[in-house]
N, C-alpha and C positions, 0 to 999 in steps of 0.2 A: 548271329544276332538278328533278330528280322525286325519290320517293321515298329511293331507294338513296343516294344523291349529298348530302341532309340529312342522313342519319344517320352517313355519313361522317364528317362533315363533325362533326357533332356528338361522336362519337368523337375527335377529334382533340383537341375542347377538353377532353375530360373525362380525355383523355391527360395534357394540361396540365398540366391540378390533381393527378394521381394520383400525389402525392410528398410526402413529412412538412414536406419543405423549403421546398419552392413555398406550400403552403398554409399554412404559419406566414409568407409575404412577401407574400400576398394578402389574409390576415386583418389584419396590418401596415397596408397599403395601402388596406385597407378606414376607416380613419380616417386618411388626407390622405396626402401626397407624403412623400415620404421619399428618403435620399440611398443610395447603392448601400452606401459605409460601414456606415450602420446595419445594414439589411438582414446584412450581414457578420454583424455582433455579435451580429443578434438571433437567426441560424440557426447561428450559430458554426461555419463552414466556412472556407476559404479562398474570396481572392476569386474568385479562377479558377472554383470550379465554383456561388458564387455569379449571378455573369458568365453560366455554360449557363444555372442555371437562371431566369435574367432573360431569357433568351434565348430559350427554349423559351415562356413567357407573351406575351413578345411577338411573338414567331410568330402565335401565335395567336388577338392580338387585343385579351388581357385586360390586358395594362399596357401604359405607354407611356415613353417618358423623355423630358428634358430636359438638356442639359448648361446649366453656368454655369459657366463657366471650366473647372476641372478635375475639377466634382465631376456625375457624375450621379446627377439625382434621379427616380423612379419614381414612376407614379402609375397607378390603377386606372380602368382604361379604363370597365371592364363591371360597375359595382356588382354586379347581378342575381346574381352568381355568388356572392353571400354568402345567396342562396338555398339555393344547394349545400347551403351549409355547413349551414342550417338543416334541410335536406331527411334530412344524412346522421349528423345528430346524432340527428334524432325516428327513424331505422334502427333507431340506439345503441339507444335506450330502450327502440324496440319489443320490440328483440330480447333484453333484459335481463328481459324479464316473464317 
């Protein structure tokens, strides 16, 4: 895999995260499993575009699910990416000086 084909690839996941929605169900997920329900309540959409944007993280790697009967529950594949988060908060600050 060279160069060009890494950063691709890297863009993809960073596609991922680049949503108010997604990263309020990552920061979620970043403290244990949780059921697709919650997720609902916590980003207050419908389920449907809930459902995309579960869909687009798992695309890409960063959750995963489980069913138990009816309910699915998610979980965070890729800790690391609450790196991100820290990465683009210290941004915030920098940039408030």
């Amino acid at each position: 895999m060279d160069d060009r084909d890494v950063f691709r690839r890297q863009a993809r996941v960073l596609k991922a995260l680049a949503n108010e929605a997604r990263l309020m169900m990552v920061d979620r997920l970043a403290r244990g499993e949780c059921s697709a329900g919650e997720l609902v309540a916590l980003v207050g959409l419908d389920a449907s575009t809930v459902s995309k944007h579960l869909s687009v993280l798992r695309a890409s790697g960063i959750v995963d699910d489980r069913r138990a009967g009816t309910t699915v529950f998610y979980r965070l594949m890729t800790p690391c990416v609450m790196n991100f988060f820290a990465c683009a908060t210290q941004v915030l600050k920098d940039k408030a000086l």
